[in-house]
C-alpha positions as CSV (number, residue, x, y, z in Angstrom):
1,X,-14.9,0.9,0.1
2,X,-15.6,4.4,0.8
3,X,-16.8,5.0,-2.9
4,X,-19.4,1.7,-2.3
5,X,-20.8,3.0,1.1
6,X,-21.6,5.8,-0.4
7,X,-23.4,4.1,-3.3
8,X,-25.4,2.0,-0.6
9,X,-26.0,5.4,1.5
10,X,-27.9,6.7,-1.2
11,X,-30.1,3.6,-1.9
12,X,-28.0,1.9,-4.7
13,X,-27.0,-1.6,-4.6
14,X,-23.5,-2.6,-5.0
15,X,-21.1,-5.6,-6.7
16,X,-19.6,-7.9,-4.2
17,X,-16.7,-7.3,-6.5
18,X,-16.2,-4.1,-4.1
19,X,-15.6,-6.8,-1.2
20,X,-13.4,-9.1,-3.4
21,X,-11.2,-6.2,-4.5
22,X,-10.5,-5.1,-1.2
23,X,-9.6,-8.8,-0.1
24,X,-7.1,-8.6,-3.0
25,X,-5.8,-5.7,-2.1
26,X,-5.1,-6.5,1.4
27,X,-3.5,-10.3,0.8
28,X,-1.2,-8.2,-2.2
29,X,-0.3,-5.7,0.4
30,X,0.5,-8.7,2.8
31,X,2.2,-11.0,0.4
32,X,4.5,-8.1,-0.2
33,X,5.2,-6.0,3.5
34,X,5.6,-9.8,5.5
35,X,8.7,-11.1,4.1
36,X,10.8,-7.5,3.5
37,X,9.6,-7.0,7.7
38,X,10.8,-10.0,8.2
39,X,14.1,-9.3,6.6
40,X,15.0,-6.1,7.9
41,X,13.8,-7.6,11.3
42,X,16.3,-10.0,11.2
43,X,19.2,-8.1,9.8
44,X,18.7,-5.4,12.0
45,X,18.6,-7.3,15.2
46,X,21.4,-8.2,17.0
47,X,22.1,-12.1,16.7
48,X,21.3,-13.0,19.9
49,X,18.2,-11.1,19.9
50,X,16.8,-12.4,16.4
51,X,14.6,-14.8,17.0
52,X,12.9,-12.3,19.9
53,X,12.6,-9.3,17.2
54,X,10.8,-11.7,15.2
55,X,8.3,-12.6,18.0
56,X,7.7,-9.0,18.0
57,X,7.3,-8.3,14.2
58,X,4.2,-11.1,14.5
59,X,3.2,-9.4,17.9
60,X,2.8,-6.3,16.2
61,X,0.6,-7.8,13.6
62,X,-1.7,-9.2,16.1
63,X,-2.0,-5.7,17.6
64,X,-2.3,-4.2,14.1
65,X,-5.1,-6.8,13.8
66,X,-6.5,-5.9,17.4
67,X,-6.8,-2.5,16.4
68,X,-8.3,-2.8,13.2
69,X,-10.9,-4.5,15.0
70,X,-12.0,-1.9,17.4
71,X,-12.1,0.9,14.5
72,X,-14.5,-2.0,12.8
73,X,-16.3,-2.5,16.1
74,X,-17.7,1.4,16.0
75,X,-19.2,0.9,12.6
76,X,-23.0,0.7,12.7
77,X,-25.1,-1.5,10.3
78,X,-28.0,0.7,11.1
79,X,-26.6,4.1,10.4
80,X,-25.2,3.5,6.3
81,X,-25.1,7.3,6.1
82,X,-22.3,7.4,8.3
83,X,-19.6,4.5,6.8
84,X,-18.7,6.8,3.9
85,X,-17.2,9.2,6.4
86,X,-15.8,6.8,8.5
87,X,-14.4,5.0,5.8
88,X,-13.1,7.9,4.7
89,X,-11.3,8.7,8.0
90,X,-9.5,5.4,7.8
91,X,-8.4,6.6,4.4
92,X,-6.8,10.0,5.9
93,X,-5.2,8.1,8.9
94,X,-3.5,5.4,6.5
95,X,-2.2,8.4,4.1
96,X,-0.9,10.0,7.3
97,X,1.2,6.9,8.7
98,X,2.4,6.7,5.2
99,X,3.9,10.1,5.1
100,X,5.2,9.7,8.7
101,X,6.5,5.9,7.1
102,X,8.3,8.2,4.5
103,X,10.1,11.1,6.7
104,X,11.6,8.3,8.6
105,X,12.8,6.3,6.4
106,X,15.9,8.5,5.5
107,X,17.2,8.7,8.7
108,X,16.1,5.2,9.4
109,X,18.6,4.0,6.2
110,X,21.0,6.1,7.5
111,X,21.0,4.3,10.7
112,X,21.3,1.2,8.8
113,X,24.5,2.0,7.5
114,X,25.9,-0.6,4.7
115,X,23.1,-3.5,5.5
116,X,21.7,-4.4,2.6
């Protein structure tokens, strides 16, 4: 989206395949993360506390989708020279939680011990 914005910031016009891709990409992204979470939610849990850990794995989600609404809110339909940038930034912050995702998941596995 950041490569379109910048196409619009500079007076082109733009596919709404730009729109549909990212729609893909986010149900893909979905289709796959939901039921592995839920998984290791429910493996990882105690079995008296499963059913809670779930509640939280979809109470995360709706805060994941609370925030992602804020950082949307502060976009400006007015100001098109800015959304490359911004889009941009949401770029460098999702490539930083994936590196912090990947140093922890060593010691997370080792935590796990044998569950598959």
């Amino acid at each position: 989206m950041a490569a379109a914005a910048k196409l619009v910031a500079g007076g082109s016009k733009v596919l709404p395949t730009w729109l549909i891709a990212t729609y893909l990409l986010h149900t893909l992204g979905e289709i796959c993360l939901s039921p592995v979470g839920l998984s290791y939610s429910t493996k990882l849990a105690p079995k008296r506390l499963a059913g809670q850990i779930m509640g939280m794995w979809f109470l995360s989600l709706s805060l994941g989708n609370l925030v992602a609404g804020l950082i949307a809110g502060q976009f400006d339909a007015k100001n098109l020279a800015a959304m490359p940038g911004q889009y941009m930034e949401l770029v460098y912050c999702m490539v930083g939680l994936g590196a912090v995702l990947l140093i922890i998941s060593r010691p997370v596995k080792r935590l796990m011990g044998n569950i598959e």
